[in-house]
PyMOL CGO cylinders between C-alpha atoms (Angstrom):
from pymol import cmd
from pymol.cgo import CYLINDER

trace = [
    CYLINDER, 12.00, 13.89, 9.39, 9.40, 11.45, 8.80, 0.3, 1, 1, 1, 1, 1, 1,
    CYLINDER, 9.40, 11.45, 8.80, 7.90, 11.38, 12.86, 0.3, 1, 1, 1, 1, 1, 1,
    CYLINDER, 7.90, 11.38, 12.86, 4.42, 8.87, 12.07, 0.3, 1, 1, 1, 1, 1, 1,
    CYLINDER, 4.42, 8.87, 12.07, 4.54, 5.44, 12.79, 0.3, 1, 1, 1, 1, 1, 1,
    CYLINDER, 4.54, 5.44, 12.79, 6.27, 3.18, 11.07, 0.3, 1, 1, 1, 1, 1, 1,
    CYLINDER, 6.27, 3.18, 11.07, 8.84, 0.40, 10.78, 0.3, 1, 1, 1, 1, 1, 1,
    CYLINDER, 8.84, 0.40, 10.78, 12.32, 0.96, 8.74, 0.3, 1, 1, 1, 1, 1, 1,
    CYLINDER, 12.32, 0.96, 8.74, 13.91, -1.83, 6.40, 0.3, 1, 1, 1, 1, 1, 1,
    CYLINDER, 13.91, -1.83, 6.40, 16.28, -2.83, 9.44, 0.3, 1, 1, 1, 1, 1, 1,
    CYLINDER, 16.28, -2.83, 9.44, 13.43, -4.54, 10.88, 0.3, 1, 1, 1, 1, 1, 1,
    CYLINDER, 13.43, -4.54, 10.88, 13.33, -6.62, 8.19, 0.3, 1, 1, 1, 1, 1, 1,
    CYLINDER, 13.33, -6.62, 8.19, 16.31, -8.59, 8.72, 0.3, 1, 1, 1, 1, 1, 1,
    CYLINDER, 16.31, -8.59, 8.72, 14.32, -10.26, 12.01, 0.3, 1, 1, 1, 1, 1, 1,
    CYLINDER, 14.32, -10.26, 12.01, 13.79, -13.57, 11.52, 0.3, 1, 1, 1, 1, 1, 1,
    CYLINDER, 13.79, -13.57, 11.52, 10.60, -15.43, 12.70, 0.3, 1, 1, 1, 1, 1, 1,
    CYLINDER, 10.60, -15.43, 12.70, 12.42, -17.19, 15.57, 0.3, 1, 1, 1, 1, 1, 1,
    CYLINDER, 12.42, -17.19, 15.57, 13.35, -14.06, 16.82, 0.3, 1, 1, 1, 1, 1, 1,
    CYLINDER, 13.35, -14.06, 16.82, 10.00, -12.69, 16.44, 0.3, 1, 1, 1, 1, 1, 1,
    CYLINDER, 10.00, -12.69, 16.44, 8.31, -15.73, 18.34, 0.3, 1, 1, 1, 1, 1, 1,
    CYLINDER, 8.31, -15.73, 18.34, 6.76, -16.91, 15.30, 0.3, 1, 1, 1, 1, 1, 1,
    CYLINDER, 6.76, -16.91, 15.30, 5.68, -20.38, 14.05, 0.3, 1, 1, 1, 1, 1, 1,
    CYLINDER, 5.68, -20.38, 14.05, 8.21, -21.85, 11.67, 0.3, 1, 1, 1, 1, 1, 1,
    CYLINDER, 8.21, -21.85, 11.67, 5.73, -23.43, 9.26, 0.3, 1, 1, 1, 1, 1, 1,
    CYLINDER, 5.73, -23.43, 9.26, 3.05, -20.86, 8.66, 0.3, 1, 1, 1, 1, 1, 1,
    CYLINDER, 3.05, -20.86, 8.66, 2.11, -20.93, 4.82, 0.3, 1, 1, 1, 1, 1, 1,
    CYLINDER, 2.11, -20.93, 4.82, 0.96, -18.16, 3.59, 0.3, 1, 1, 1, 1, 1, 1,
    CYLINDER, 0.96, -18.16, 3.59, 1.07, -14.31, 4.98, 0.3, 1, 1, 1, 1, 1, 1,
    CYLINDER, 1.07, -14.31, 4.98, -2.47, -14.38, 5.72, 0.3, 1, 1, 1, 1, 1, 1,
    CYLINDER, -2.47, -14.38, 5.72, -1.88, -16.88, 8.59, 0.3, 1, 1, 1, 1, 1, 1,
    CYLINDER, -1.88, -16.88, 8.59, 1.21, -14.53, 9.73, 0.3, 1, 1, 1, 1, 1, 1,
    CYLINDER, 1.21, -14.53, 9.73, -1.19, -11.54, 9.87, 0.3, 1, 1, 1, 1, 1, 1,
    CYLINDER, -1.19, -11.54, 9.87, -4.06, -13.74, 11.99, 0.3, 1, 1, 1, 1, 1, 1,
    CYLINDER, -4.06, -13.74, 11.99, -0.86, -14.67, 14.97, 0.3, 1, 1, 1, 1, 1, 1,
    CYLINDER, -0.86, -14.67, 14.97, -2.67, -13.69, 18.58, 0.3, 1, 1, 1, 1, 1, 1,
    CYLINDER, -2.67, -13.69, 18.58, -1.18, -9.83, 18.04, 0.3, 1, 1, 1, 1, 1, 1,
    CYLINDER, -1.18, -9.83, 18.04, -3.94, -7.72, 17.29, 0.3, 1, 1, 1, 1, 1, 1,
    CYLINDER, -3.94, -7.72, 17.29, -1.79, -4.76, 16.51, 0.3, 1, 1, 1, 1, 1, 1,
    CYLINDER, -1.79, -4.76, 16.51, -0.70, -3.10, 13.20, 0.3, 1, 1, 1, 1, 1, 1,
    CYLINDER, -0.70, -3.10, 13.20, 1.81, -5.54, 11.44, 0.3, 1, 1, 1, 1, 1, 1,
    CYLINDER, 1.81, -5.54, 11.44, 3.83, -4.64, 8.87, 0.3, 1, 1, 1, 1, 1, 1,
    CYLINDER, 3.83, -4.64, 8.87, 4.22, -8.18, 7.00, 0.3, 1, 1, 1, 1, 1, 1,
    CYLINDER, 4.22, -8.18, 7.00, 8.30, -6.57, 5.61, 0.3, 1, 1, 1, 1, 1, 1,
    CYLINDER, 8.30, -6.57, 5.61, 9.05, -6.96, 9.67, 0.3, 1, 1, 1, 1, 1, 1,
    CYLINDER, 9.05, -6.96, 9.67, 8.92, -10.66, 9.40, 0.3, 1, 1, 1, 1, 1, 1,
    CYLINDER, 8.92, -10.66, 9.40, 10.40, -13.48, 7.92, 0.3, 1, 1, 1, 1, 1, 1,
    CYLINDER, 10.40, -13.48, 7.92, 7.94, -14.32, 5.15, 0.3, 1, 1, 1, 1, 1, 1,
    CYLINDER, 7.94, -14.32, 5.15, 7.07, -10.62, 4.31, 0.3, 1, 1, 1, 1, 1, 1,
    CYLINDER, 7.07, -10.62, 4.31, 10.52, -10.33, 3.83, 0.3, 1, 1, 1, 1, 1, 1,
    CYLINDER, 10.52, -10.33, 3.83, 10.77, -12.96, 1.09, 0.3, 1, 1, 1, 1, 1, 1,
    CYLINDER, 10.77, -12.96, 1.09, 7.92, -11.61, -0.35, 0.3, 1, 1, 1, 1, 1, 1,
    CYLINDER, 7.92, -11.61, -0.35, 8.74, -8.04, -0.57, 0.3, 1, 1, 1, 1, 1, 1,
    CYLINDER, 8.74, -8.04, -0.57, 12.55, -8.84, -2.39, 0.3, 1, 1, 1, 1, 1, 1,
    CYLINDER, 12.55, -8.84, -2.39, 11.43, -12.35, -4.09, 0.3, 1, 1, 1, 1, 1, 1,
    CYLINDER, 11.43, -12.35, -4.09, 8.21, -11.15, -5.55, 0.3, 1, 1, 1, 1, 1, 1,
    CYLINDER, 8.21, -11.15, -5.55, 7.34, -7.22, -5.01, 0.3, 1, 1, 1, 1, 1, 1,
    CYLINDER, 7.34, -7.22, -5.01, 10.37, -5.34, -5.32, 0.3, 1, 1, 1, 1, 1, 1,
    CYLINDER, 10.37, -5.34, -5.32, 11.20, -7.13, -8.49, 0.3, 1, 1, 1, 1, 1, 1,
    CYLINDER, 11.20, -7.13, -8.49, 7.80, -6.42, -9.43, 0.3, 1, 1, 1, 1, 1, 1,
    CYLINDER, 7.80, -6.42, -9.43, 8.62, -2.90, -8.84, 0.3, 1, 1, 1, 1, 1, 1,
    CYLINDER, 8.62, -2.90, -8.84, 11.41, -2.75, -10.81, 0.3, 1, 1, 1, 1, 1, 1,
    CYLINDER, 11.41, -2.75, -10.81, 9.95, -4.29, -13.95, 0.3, 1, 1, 1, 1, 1, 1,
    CYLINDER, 9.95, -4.29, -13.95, 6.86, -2.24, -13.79, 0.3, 1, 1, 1, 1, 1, 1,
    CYLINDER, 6.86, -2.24, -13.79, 9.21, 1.24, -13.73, 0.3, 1, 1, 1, 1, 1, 1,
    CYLINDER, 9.21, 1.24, -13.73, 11.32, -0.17, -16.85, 0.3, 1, 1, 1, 1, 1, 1,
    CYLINDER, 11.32, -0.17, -16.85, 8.36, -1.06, -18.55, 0.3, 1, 1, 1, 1, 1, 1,
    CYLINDER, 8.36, -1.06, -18.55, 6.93, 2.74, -18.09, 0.3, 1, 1, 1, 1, 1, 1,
    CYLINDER, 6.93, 2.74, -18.09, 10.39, 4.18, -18.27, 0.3, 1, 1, 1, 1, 1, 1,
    CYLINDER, 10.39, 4.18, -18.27, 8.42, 6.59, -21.13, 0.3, 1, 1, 1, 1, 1, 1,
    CYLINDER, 8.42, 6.59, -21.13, 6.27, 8.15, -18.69, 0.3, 1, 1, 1, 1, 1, 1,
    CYLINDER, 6.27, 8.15, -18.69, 7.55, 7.39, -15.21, 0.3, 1, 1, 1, 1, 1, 1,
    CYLINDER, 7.55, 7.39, -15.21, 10.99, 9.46, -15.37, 0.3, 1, 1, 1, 1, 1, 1,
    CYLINDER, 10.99, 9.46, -15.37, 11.46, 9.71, -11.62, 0.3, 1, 1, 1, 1, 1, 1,
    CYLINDER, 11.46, 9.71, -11.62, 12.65, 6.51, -10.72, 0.3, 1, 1, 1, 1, 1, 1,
    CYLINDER, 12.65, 6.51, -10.72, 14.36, 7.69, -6.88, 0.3, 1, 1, 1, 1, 1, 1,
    CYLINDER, 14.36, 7.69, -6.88, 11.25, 6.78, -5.06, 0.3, 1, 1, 1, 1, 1, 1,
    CYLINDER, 11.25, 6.78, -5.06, 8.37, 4.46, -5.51, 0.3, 1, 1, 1, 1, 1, 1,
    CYLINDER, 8.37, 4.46, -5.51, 5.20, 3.37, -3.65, 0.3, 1, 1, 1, 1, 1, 1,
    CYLINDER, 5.20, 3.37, -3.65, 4.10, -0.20, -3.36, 0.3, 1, 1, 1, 1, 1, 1,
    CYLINDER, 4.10, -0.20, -3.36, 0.97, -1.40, -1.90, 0.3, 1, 1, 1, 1, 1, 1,
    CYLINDER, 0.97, -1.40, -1.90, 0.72, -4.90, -1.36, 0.3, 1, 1, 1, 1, 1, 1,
    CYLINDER, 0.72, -4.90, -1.36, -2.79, -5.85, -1.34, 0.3, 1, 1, 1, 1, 1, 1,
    CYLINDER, -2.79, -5.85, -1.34, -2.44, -9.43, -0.15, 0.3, 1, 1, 1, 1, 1, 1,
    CYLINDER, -2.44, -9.43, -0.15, -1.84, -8.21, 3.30, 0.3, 1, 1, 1, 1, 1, 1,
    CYLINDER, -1.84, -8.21, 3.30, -5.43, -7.53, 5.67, 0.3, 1, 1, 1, 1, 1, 1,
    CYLINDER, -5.43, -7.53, 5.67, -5.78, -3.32, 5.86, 0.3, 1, 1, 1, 1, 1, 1,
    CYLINDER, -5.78, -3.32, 5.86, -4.76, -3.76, 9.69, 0.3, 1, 1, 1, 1, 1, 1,
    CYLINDER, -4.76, -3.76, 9.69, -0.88, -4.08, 8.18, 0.3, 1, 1, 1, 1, 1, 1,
    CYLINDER, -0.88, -4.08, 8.18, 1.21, -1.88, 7.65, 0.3, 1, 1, 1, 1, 1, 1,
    CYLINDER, 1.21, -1.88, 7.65, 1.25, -2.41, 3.56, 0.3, 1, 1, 1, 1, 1, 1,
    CYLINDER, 1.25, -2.41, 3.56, 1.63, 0.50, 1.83, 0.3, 1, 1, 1, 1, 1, 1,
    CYLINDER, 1.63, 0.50, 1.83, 5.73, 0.91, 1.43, 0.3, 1, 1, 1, 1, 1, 1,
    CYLINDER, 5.73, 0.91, 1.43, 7.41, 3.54, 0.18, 0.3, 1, 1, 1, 1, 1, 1,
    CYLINDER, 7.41, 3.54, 0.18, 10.73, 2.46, -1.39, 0.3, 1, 1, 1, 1, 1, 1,
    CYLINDER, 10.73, 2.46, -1.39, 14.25, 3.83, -2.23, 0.3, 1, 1, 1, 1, 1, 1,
    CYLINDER, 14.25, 3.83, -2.23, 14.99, 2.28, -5.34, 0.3, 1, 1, 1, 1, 1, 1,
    CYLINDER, 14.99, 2.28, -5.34, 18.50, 2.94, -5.83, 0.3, 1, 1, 1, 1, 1, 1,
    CYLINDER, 18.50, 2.94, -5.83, 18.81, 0.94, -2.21, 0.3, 1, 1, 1, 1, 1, 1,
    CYLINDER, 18.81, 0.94, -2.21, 16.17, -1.38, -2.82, 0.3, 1, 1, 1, 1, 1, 1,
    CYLINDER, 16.17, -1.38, -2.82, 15.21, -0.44, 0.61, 0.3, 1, 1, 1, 1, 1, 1,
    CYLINDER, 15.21, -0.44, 0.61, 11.88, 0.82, 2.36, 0.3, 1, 1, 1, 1, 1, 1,
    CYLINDER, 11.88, 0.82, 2.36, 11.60, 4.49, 3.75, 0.3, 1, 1, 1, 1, 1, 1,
    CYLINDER, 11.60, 4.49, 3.75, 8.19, 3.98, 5.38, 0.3, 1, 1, 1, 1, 1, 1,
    CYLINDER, 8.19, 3.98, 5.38, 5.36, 1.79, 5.71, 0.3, 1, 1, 1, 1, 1, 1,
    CYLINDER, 5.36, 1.79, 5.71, 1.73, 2.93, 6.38, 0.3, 1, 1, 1, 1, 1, 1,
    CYLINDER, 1.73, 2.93, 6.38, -1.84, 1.76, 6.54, 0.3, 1, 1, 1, 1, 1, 1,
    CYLINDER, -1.84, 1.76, 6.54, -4.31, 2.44, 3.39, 0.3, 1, 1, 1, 1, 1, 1,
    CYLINDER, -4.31, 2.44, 3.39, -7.68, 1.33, 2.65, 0.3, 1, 1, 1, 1, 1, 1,
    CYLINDER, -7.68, 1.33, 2.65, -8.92, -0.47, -0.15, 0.3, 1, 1, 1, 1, 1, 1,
    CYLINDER, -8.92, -0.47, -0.15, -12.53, 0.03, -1.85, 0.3, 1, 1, 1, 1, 1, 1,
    CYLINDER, -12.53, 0.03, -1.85, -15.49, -1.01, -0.44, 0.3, 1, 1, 1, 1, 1, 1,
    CYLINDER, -15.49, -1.01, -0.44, -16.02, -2.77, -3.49, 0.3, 1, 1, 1, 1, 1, 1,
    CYLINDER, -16.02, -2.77, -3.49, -12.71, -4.99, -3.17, 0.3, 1, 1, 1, 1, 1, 1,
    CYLINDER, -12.71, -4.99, -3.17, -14.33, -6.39, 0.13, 0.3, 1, 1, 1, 1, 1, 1,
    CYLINDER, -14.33, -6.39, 0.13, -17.89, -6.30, 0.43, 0.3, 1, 1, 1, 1, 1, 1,
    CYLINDER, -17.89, -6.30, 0.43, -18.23, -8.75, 3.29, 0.3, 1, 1, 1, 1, 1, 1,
    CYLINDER, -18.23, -8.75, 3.29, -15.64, -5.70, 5.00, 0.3, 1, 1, 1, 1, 1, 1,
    CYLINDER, -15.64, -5.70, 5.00, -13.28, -8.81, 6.47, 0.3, 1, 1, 1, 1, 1, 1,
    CYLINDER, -13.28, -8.81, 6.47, -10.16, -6.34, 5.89, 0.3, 1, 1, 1, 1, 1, 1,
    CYLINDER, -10.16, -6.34, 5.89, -9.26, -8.35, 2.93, 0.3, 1, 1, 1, 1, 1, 1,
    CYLINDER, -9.26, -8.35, 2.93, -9.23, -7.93, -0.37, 0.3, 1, 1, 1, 1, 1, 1,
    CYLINDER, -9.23, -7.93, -0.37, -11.27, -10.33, -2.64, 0.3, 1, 1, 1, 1, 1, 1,
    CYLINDER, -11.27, -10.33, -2.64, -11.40, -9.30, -5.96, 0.3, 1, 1, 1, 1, 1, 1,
    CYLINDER, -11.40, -9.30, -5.96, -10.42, -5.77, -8.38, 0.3, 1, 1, 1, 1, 1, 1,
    CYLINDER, -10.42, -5.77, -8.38, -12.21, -3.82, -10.70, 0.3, 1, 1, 1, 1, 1, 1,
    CYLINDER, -12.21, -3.82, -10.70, -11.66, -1.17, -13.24, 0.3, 1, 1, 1, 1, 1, 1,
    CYLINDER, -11.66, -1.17, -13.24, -15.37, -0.52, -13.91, 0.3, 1, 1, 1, 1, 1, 1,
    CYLINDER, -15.37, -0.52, -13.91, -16.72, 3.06, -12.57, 0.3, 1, 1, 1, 1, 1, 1,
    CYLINDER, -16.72, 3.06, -12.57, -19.46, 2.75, -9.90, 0.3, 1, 1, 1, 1, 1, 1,
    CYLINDER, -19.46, 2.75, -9.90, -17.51, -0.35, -8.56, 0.3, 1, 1, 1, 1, 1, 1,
    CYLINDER, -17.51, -0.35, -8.56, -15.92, 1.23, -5.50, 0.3, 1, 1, 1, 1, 1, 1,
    CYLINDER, -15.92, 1.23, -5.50, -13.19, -1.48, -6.28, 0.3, 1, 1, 1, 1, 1, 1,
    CYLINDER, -13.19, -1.48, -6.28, -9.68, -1.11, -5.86, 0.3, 1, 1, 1, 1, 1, 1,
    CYLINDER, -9.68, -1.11, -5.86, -7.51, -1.72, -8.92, 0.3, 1, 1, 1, 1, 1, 1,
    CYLINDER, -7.51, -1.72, -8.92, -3.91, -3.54, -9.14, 0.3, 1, 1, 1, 1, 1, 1,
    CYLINDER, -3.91, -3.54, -9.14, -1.01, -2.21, -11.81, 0.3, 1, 1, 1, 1, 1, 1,
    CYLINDER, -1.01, -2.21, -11.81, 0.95, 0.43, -12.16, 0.3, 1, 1, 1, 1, 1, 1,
    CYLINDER, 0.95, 0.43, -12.16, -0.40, 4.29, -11.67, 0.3, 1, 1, 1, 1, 1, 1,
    CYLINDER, -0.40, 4.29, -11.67, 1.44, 7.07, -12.15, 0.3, 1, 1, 1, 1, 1, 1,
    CYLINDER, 1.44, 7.07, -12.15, 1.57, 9.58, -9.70, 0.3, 1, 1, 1, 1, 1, 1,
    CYLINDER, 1.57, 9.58, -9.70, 0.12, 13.10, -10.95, 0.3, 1, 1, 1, 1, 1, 1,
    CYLINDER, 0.12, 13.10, -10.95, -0.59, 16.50, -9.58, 0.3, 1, 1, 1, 1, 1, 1,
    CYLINDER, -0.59, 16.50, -9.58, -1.68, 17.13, -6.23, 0.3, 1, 1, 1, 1, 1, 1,
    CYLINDER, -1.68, 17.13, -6.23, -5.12, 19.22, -5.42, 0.3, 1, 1, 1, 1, 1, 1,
    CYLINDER, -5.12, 19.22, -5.42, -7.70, 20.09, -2.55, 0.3, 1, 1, 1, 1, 1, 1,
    CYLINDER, -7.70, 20.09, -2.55, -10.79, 18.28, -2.82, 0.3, 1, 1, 1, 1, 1, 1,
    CYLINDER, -10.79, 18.28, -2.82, -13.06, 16.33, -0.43, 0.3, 1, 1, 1, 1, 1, 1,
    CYLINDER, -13.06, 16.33, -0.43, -10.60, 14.95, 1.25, 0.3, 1, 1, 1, 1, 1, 1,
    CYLINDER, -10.60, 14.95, 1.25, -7.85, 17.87, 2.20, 0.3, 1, 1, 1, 1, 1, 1,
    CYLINDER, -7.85, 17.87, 2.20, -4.88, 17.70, 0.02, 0.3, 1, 1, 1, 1, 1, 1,
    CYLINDER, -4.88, 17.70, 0.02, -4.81, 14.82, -2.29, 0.3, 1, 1, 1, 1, 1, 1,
    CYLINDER, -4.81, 14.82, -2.29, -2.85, 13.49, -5.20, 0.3, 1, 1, 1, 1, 1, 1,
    CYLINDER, -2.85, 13.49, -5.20, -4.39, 12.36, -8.88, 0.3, 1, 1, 1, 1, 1, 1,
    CYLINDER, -4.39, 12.36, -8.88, -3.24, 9.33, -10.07, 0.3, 1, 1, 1, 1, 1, 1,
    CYLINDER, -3.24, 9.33, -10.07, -2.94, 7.94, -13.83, 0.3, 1, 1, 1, 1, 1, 1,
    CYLINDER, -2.94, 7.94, -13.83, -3.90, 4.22, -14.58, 0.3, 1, 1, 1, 1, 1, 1,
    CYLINDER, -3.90, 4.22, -14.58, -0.92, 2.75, -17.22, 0.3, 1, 1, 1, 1, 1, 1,
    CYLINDER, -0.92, 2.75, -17.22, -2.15, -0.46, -17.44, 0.3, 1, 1, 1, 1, 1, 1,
    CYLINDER, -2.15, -0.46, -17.44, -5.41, -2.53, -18.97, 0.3, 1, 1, 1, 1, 1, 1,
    CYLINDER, -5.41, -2.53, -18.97, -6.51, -3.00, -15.38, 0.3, 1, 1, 1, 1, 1, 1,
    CYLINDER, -6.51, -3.00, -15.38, -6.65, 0.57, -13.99, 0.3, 1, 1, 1, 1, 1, 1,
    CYLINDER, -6.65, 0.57, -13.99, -6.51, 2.75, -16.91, 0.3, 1, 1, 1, 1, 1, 1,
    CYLINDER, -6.51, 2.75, -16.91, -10.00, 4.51, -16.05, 0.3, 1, 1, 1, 1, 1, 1,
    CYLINDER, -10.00, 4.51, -16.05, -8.30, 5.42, -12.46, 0.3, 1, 1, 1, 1, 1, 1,
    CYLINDER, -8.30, 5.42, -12.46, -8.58, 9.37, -13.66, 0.3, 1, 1, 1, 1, 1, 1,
    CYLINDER, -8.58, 9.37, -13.66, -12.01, 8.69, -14.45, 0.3, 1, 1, 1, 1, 1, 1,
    CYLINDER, -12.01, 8.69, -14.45, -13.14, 6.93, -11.67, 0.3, 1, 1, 1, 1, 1, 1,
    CYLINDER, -13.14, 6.93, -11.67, -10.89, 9.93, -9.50, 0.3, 1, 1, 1, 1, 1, 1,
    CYLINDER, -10.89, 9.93, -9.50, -8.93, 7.30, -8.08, 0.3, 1, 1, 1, 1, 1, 1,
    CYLINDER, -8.93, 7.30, -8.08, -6.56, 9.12, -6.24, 0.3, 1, 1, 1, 1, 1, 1,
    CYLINDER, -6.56, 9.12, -6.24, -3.99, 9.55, -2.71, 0.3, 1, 1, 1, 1, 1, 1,
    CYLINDER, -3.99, 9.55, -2.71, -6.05, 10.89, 0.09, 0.3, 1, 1, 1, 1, 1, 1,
    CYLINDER, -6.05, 10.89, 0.09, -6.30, 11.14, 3.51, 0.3, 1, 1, 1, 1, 1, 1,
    CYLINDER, -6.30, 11.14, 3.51, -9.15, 9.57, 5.92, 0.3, 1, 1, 1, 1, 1, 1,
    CYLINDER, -9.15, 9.57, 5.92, -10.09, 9.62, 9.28, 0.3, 1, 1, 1, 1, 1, 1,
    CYLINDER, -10.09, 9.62, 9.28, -10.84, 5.67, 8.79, 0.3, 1, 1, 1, 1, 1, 1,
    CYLINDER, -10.84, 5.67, 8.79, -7.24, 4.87, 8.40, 0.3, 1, 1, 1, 1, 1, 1,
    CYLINDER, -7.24, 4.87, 8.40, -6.84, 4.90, 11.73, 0.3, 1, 1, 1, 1, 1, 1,
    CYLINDER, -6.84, 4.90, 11.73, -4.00, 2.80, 14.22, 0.3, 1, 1, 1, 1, 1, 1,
    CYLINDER, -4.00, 2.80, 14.22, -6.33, 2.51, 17.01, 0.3, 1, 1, 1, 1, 1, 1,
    CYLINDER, -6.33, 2.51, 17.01, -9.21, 1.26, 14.46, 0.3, 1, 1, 1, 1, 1, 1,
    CYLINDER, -9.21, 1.26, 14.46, -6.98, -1.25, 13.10, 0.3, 1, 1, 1, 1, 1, 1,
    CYLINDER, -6.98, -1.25, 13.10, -6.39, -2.58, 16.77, 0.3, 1, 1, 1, 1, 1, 1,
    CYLINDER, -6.39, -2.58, 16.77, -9.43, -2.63, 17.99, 0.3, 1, 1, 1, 1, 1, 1,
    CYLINDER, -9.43, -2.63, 17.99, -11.31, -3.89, 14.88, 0.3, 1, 1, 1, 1, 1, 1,
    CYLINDER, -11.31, -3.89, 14.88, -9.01, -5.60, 13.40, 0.3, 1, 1, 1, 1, 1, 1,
    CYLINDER, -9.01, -5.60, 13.40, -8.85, -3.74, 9.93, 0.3, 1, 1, 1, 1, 1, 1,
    CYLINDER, -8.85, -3.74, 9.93, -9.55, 0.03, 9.29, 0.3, 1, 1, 1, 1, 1, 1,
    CYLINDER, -9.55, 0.03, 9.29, -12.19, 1.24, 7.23, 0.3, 1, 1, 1, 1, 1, 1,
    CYLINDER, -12.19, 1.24, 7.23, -12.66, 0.96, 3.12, 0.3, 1, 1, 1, 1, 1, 1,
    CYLINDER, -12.66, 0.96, 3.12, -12.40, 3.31, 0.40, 0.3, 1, 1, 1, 1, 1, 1,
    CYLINDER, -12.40, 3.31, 0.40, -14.26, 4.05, -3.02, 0.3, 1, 1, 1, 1, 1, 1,
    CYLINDER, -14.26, 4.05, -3.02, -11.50, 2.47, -4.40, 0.3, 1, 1, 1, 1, 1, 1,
    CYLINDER, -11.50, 2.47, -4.40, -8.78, 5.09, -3.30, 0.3, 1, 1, 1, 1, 1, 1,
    CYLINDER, -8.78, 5.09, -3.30, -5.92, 4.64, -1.66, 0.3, 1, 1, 1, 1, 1, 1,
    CYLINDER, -5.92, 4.64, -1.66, -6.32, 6.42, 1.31, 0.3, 1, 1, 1, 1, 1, 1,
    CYLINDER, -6.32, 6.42, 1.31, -3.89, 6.59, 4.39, 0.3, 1, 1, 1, 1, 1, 1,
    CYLINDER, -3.89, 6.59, 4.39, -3.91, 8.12, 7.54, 0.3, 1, 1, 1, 1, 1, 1,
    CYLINDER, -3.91, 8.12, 7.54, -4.51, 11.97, 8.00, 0.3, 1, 1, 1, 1, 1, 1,
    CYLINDER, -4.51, 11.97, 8.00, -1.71, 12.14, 10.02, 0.3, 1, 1, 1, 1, 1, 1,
    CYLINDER, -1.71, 12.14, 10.02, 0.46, 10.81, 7.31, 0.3, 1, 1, 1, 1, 1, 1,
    CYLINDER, 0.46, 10.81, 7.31, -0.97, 12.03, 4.61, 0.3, 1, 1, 1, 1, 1, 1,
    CYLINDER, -0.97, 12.03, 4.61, 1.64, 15.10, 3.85, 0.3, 1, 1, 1, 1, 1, 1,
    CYLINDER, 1.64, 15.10, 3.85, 4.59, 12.68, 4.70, 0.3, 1, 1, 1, 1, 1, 1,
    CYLINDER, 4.59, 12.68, 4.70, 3.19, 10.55, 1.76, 0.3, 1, 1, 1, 1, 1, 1,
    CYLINDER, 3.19, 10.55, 1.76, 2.37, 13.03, -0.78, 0.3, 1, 1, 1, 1, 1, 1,
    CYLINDER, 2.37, 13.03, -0.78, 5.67, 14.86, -0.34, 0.3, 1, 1, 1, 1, 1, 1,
    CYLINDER, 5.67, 14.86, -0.34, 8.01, 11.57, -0.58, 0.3, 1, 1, 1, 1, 1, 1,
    CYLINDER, 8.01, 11.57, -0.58, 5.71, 10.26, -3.88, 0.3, 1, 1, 1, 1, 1, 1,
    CYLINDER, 5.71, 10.26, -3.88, 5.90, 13.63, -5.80, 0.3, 1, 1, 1, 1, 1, 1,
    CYLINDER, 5.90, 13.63, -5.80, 4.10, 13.90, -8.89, 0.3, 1, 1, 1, 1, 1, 1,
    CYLINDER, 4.10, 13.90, -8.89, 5.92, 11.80, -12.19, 0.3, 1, 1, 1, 1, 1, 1,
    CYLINDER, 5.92, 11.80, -12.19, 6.61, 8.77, -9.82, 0.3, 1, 1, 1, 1, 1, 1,
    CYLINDER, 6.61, 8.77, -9.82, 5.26, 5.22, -9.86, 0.3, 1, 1, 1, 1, 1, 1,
    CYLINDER, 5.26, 5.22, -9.86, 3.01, 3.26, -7.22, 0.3, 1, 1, 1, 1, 1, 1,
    CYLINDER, 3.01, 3.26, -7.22, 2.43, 0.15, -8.09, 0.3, 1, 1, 1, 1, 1, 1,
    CYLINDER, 2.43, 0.15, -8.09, -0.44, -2.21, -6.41, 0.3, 1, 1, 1, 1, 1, 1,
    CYLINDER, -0.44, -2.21, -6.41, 0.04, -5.94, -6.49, 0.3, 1, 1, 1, 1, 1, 1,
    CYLINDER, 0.04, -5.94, -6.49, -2.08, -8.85, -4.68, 0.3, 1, 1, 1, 1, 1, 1,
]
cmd.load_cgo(trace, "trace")
């Protein structure tokens, strides 16, 4: 059993009345700056909701039929959704035969992605020596122990991350993904451009994605 923090799909259902929230916020970056400092994951409320089964999941879906090829292991799937600050809860994994989320978890995007380090990202890039993050679909590869403890390779499928084994973008943990970091500084730190999650969560994460699966990144 998956014991980290985290929010399950039934939270989802909430709706922003229920939650306290203002009716007519625009966008999900005004939902993320409401007075609560803590964690958020944007699928608890009303907008992330929309979002994740108007926009991402389908997203999802579309990305694994167009790398059914490769990406045979279609049970499970991450999705990081990069328009959310790094203080939410954004990384989801998803059961795709339920359409439904497992867990949700904090990662870091590259240093390059966010060079003012506001907890937001501004911009992508595929070029090595960026320290960018990159958006698309990766498929997930083998696991190894590197720098960072036990980690998992990753393979770019798409124009816009296809030097990701290059680059060694990869699944790590890092003691910068931190809850207590996102609370108190209102994002948690950046990467080189890897997606890097909690220590503490970083075995739940690597066992659910197994290698041949897809994570796909979208802003």
């Amino acid at each position: 059993m998956i014991t980290s923090r985290r929010r399950l799909i039934g939270a989802m259902a909430v709706g922003a009345t229920a939650l306290g929230l203002p009716r007519n916020l625009a966008s999900e970056r005004a939902l993320a700056q409401v007075a609560d400092p803590r964690p958020l994951d944007l699928g608890a409320t009303a907008l992330g909701h929309n979002r994740f089964r108007e926009v991402l999941l389908p997203q999802v879906r579309a990305a694994l039929d167009r790398h059914s090829a490769l990406v045979t292991r279609r049970d499970i799937a991450g999705l990081v959704d990069f328009s959310a600050p790094s203080r939410a809860a954004r990384f989801y994994l998803l059961d795709m035969e339920e359409g439904q989320v497992i867990s949700t978890h904090l990662v870091a995007h590259g240093k390059g992605s966010d060079p003012a380090n506001s907890g937001w990202v501004e911009r992508f890039s595929n070029r090595p020596g960026s320290f960018a993050s990159c958006d698309g679909s990766f498929m997930t590869s083998q696991t190894y122990v590197g720098e960072h403890g036990r980690s998992r390779r990753l393979i770019g499928l798409e124009p816009q991350n296809d030097m990701a084994e290059p680059r060694a973008i990869v699944i790590h943990g890092a003691a910068y993904v931190d809850p207590n970091m996102a609370v108190s500084q209102g994002r948690v730190g950046r990467s080189q451009g890897c997606f890097a999650v909690s220590r503490r969560e970083i075995d739940d994460v690597l066992e659910l994605l197994g290698e041949g699966r897809l994570l796909f990144a979208a802003k």
